[in-house]
C-alpha positions as CSV (number, residue, x, y, z in Angstrom):
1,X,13.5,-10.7,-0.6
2,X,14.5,-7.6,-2.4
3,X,11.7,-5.2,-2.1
4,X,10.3,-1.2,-1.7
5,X,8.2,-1.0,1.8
6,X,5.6,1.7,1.4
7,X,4.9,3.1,4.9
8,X,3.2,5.8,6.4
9,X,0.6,7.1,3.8
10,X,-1.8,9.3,5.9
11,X,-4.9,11.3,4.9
12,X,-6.4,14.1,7.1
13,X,-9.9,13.0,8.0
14,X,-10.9,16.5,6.5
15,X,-9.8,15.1,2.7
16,X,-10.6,11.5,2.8
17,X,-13.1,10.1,0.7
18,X,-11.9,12.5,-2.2
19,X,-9.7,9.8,-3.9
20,X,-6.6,11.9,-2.6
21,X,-5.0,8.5,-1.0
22,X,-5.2,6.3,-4.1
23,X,-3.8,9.2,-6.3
24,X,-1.1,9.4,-3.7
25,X,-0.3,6.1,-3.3
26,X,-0.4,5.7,-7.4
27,X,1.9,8.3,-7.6
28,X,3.9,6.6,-5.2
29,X,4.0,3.5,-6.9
30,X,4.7,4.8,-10.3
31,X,8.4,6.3,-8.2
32,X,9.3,2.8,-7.1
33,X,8.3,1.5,-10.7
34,X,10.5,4.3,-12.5
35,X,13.5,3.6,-9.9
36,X,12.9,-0.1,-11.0
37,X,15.3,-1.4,-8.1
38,X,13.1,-3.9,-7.0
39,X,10.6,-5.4,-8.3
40,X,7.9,-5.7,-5.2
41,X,6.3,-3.5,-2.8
42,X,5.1,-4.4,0.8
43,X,3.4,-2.8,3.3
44,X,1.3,-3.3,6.4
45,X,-2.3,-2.1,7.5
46,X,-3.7,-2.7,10.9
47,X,-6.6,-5.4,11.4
48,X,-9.6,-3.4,11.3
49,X,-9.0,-0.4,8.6
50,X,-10.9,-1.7,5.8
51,X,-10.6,1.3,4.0
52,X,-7.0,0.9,4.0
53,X,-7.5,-2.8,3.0
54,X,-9.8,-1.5,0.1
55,X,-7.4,1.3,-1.2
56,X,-4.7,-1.3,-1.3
57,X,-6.6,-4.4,-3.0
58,X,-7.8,-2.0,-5.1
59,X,-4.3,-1.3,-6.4
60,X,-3.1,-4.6,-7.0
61,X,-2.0,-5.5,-3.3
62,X,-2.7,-9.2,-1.7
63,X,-2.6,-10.6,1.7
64,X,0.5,-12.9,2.6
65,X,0.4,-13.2,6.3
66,X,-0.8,-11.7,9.3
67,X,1.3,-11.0,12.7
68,X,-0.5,-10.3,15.5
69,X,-2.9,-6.7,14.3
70,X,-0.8,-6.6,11.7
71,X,-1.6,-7.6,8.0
72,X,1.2,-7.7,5.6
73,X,0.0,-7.0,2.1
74,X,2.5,-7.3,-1.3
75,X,2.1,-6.1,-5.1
76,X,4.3,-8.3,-6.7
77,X,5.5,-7.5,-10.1
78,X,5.6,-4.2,-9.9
């Protein structure tokens, strides 16, 4: 499946909880959406990081499969 992988979106602990990773990862998103290439997005947080889990539900993301720690999340349609 044609799609973007979004990898690698870190926050120093100093700045979390200031809403700095969902405006990142919007911005992010509205790229790939303006590139229009594809027309998904996956990515992968580790088994445990719920506020990784929350940021990405939160933007539309859903769980297809998990691979060990590994969950593998998609936004379809993007």
């Amino acid at each position: 499946q044609e799609r973007y992988v979004f990898s690698q979106l870190f926050i120093d602990r100093r700045y979390q909880g200031r809403g700095l990773g969902i405006a990142a990862a919007r911005l992010a998103l509205d790229e790939m959406r303006a590139d229009g290439r594809f027309p998904r997005v996956a990515l992968c947080y580790v088994t445990g990081n719920e506020a990784a889990r929350a940021l990405y539900e939160q933007l539309g993301f859903h769980l297809v499969k998990t691979v060990g720690n590994e969950n593998i999340m998609v936004l379809e349609h993007l």
